[in-house]
C-alpha positions as CSV (number, residue, x, y, z in Angstrom):
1,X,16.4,4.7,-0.9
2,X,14.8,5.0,-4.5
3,X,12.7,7.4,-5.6
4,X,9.4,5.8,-7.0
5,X,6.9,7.4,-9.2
6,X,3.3,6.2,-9.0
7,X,0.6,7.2,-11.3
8,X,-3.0,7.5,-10.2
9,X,-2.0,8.0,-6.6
10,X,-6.2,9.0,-5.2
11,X,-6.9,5.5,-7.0
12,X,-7.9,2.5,-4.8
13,X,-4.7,0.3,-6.3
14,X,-2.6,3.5,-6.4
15,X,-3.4,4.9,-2.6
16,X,-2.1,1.1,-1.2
17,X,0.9,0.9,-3.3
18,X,1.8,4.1,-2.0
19,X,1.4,3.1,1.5
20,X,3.7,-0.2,1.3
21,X,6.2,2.4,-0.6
22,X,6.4,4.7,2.2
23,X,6.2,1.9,5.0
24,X,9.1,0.6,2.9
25,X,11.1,3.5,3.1
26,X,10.6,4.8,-0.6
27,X,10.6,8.6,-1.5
28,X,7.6,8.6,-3.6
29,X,6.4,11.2,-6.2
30,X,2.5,10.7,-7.2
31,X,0.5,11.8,-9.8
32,X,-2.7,13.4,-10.0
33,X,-5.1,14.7,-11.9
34,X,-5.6,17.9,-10.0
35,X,-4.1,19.3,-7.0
36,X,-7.3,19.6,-5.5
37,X,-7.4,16.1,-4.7
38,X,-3.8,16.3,-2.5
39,X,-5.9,16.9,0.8
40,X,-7.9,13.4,-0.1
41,X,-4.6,11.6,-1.0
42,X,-3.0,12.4,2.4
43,X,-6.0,11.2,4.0
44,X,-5.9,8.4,2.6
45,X,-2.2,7.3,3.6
46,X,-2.8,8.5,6.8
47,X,-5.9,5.6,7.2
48,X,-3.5,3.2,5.4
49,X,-1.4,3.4,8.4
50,X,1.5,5.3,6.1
51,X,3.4,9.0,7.0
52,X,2.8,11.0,3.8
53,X,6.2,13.3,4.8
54,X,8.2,11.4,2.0
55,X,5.5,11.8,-0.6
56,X,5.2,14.5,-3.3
57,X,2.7,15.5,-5.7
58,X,2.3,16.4,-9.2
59,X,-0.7,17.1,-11.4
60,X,-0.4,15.3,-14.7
61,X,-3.4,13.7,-16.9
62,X,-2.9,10.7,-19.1
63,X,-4.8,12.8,-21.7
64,X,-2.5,15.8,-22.0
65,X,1.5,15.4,-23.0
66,X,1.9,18.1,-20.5
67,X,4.0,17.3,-16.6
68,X,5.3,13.8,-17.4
69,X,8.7,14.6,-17.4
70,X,8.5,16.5,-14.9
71,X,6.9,13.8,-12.9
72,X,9.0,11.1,-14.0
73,X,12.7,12.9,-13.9
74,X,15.0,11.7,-10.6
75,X,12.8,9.0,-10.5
76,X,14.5,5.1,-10.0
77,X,11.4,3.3,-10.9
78,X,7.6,3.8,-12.7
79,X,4.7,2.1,-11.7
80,X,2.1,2.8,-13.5
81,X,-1.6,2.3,-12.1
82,X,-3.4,5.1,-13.2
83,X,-5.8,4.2,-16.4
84,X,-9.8,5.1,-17.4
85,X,-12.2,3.7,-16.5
86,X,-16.0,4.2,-18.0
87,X,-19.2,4.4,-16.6
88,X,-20.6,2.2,-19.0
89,X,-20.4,1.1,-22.5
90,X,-19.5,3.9,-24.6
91,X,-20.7,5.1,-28.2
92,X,-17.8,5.0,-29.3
93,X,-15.1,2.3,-28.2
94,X,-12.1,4.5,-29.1
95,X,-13.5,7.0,-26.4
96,X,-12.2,4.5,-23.8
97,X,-9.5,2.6,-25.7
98,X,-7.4,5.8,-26.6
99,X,-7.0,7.4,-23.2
100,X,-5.5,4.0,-22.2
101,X,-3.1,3.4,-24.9
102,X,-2.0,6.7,-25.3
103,X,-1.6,7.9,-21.4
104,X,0.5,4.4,-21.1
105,X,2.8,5.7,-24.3
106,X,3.3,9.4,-22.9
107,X,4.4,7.6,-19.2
108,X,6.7,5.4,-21.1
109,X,8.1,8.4,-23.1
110,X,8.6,10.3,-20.2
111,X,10.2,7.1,-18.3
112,X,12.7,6.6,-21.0
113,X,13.9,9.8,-21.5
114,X,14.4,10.9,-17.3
115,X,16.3,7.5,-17.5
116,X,13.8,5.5,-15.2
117,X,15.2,1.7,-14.7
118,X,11.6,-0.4,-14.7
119,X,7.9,0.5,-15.2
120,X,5.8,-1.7,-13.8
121,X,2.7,-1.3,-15.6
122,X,-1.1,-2.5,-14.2
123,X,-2.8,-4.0,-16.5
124,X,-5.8,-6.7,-16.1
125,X,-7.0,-9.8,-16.7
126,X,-9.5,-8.5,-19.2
127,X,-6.2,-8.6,-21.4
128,X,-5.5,-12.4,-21.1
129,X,-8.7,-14.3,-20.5
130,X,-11.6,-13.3,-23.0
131,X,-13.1,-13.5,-26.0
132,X,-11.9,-17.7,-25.7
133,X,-14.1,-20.8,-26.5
134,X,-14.7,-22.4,-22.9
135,X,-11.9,-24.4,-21.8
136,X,-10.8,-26.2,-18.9
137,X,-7.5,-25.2,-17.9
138,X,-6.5,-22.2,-16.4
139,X,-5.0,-19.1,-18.1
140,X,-1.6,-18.1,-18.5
141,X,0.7,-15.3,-18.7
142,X,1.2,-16.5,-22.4
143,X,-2.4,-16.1,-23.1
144,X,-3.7,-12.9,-25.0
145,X,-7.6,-11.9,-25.0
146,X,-9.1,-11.3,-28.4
147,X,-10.1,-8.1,-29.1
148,X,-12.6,-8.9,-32.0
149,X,-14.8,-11.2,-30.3
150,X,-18.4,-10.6,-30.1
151,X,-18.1,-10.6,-26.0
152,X,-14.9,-8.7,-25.9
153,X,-16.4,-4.7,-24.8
154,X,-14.7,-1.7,-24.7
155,X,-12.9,-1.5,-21.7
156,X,-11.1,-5.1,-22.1
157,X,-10.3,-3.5,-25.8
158,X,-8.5,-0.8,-23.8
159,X,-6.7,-3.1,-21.1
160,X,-5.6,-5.0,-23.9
161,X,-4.4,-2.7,-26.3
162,X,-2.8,-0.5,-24.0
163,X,-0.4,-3.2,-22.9
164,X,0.4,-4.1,-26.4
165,X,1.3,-1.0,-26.9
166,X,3.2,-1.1,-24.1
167,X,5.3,-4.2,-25.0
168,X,5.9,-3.2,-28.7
169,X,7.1,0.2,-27.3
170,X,9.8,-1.0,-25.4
171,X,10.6,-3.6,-27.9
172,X,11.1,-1.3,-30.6
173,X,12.3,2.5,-29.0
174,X,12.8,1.6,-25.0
175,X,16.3,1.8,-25.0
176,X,17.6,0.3,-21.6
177,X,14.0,0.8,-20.1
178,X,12.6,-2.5,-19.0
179,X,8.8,-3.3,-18.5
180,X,7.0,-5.7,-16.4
181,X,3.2,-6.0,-16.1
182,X,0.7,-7.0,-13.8
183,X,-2.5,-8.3,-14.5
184,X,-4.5,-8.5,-12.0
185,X,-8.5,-9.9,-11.3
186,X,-10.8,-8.2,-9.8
187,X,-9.3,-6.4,-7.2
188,X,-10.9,-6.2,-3.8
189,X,-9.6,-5.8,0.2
190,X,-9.9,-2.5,2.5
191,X,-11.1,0.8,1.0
192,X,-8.9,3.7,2.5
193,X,-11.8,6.3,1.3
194,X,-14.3,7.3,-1.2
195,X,-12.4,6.5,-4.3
196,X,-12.4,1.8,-4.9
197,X,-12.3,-0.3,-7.9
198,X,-15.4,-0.8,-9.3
199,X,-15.1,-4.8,-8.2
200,X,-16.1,-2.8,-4.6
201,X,-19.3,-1.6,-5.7
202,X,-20.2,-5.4,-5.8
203,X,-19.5,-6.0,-2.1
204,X,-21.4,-2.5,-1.4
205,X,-24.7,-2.8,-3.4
206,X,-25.4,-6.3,-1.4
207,X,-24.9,-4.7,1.4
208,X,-26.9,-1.8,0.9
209,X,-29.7,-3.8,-0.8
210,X,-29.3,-2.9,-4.2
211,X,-28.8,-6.3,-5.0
212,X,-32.1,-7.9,-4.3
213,X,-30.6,-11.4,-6.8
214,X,-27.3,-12.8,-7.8
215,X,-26.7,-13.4,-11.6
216,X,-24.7,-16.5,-12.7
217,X,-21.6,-14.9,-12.6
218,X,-17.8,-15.8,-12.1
219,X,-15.1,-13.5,-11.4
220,X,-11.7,-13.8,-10.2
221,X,-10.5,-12.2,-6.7
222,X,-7.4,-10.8,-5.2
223,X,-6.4,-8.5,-2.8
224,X,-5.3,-5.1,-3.2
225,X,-2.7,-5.4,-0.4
226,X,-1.3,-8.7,-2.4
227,X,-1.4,-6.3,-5.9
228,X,0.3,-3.9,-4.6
229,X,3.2,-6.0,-3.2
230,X,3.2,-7.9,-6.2
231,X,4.0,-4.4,-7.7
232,X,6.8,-3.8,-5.9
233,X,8.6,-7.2,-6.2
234,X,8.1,-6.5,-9.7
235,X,9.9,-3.3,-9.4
236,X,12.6,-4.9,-7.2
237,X,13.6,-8.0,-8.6
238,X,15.7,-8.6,-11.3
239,X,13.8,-11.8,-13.1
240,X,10.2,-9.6,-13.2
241,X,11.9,-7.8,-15.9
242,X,9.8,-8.3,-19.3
243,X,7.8,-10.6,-17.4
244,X,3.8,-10.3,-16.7
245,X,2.3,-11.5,-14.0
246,X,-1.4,-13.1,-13.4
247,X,-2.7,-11.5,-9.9
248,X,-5.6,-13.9,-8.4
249,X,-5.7,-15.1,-5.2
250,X,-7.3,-18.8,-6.4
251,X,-10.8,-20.5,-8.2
252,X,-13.4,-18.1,-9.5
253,X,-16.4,-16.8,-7.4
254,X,-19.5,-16.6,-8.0
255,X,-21.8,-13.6,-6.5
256,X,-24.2,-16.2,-5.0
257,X,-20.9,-17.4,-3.2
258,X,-19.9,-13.8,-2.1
259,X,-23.3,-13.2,-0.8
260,X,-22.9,-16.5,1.3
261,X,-19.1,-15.2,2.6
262,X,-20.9,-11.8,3.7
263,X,-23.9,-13.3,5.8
264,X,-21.7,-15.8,7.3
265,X,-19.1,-13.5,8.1
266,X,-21.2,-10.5,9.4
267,X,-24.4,-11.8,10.7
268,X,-26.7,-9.0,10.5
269,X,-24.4,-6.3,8.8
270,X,-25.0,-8.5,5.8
271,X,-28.5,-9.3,6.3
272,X,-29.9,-7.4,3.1
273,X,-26.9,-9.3,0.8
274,X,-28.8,-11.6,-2.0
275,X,-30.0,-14.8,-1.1
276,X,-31.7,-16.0,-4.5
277,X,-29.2,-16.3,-7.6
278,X,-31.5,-16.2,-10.7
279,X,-31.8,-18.4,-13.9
280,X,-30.4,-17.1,-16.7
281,X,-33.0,-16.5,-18.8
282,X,-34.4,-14.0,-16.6
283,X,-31.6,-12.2,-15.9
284,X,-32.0,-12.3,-20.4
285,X,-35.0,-11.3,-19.8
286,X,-35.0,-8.4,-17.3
287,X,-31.9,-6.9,-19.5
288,X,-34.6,-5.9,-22.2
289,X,-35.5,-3.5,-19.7
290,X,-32.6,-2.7,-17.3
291,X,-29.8,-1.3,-19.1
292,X,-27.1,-2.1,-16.3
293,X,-27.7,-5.9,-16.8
294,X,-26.9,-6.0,-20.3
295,X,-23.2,-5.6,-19.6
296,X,-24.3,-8.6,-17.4
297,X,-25.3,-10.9,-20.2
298,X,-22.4,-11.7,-21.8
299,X,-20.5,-13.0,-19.0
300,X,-23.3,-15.6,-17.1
301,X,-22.2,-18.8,-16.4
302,X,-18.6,-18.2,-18.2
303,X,-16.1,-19.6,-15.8
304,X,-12.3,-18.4,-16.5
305,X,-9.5,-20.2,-13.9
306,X,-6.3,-18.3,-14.1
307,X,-2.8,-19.6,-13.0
308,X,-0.9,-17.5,-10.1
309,X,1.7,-20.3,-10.2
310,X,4.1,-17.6,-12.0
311,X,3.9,-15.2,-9.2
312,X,4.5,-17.4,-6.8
313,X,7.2,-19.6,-8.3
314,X,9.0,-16.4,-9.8
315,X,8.3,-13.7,-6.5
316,X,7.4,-15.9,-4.2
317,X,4.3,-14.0,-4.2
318,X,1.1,-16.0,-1.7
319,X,-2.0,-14.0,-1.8
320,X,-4.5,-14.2,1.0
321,X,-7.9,-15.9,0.1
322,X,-11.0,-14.9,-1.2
323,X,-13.1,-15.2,2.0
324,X,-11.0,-13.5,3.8
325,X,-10.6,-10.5,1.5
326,X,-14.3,-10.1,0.6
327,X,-14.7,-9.7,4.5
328,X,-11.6,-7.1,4.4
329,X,-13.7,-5.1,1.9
330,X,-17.2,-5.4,4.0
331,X,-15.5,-4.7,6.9
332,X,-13.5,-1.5,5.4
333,X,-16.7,-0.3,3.7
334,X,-18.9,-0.1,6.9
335,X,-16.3,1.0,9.0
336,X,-16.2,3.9,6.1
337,X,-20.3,4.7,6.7
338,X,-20.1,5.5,9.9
């Protein structure tokens, strides 16, 4: 079988990719930060149901040219997962947009040179459907978020620059590298350990509590299970090449709605999720004081549909729904408390 290189591997995208690799038969190399972390990565292919025996690790940081050739040499194919991902909104945007375009360049160097066939590349919605007047109809792969709109914050600036850079890289010095790219919602389903997508952190603060209200907010959903095998039919199939592909599992949610999935899904277990979604202008109005619901502000009551028609026509990708994997993640997360 192939050998498959997969950056980010202790990430909550990365760790299930890995385990539909390995299930798959794959030889897999991953890449970490530091080798401290290998103990936690096994771990977590072992709860994904996976045997780590075909996996190897190397320690390689998107910041740092050094160990990307070594990590990518003998290796078929590239996906790459692995990107930044701030606290918060940064001083300085380049702090968070640099780290992303640049570790994308370096894994693409590195591909190209050890001879690597496809990189299939994560990228994110954030690159496709902001900064737009309202609208209508759903978003495309053809569709570009714009960078210098006044909504548009750092982070999307990084998703959306690193893939540029991505696509003019193998345009202009790829060689016979091909790239496709997947850009996915926000990414939910069963956590295999400590380390999930920020999108969890949702599911967990309403059911901890820390989420006494629901803002007027819309986001898209999909499944990490359905990401990650949208990953690999992108690696696998010859008409993914310079293709990108929208990852969303159907119509937006609201966090009222994912409140309402949670309680009637899990009776008491989700007996401290929201039950009061609160008018905009206090949610305005408590952001003069709370500093995490300014990031918040922007985004109430903006409603972005997105098209997975691509996928599915072109992979024959079919996603599971949003119900049923916002109970996946609940589920996952309070199996992981006990």
């Amino acid at each position: 079988m192939s050998k498959v290189l997969v950056t980010g591997g202790t990430g909550f995208l990365g760790a299930h990719i890995i385990v539909q690799l390995l299930d798959a038969g794959y030889e897999v190399r991953t890449t970490l930060r530091s080798l401290k972390r290998k103990d936690d990565l096994f771990a977590m292919i072992r709860t994904g149901g996976a045997d780590p025996t075909r996996l190897t690790v190397v320690e390689a940081d998107l910041e740092q040219d050094t160990g990307w050739i070594e990590a990518a040499r003998g290796c078929d194919f590239v996906l790459h997962v692995a990107s930044p991902f701030p606290a918060g909104n940064p001083a300085d945007e380049e702090a968070v947009i640099r780290p992303a375009r640049d570790g994308t360049l370096r894994v693409l160097h590195a591909a190209r040179d050890a001879g690597v066939k496809r990189v299939v590349m994560t990228s994110s919605f954030a690159a496709i459907g902001y900064g737009h007047p309202p609208r209508k109809e759903p978003f495309e792969e053809t569709d570009w978020s714009l960078p210098d709109a006044p909504d548009v914050q750092p982070y999307i600036k990084s998703k959306i620059f690193a893939e540029r850079a991505a696509w003019d890289f193998v345009e202009r010095e790829g060689g016979a590298l091909e790239l496709s790219v997947i850009n996915p919602t926000g990414i939910f389903g069963p956590v295999l350990g400590p380390d999930f997508s920020s999108s969890i952190g949702i599911i967990k603060a309403m059911l901890d509590g820390r989420m006494p209200f629901a803002p007027r907010v819309y986001f898209g959903v999909v499944d990490v299970r359905d990401v990650a095998a949208l990953h690999i039919s992108a690696m696998t199939e010859p008409e993914a090449a310079g293709e990108r592909f929208i990852a969303v599992s159907g119509e937006p949610v609201s966090m009222y709605s994912v409140a309402a999935v949670l309680r009637r899904g899990l009776g008491a277990a989700a007996a401290k999720a929201p039950r009061l979604q609160l008018p905009d202008f206090l949610v305005r109005l408590m952001a003069r004081f709370v500093p995490k619901l300014r990031e918040v502000v922007p985004q109430l009551g903006i409603y972005r549909r997105a098209s997975n028609a691509k996928a599915r026509r072109t992979l024959g990708w079919s996603p599971r729904t949003a119900e049923e994997t916002v109970l996946a993640t609940a589920k996952s997360l309070i199996e992981l408390s006990k």
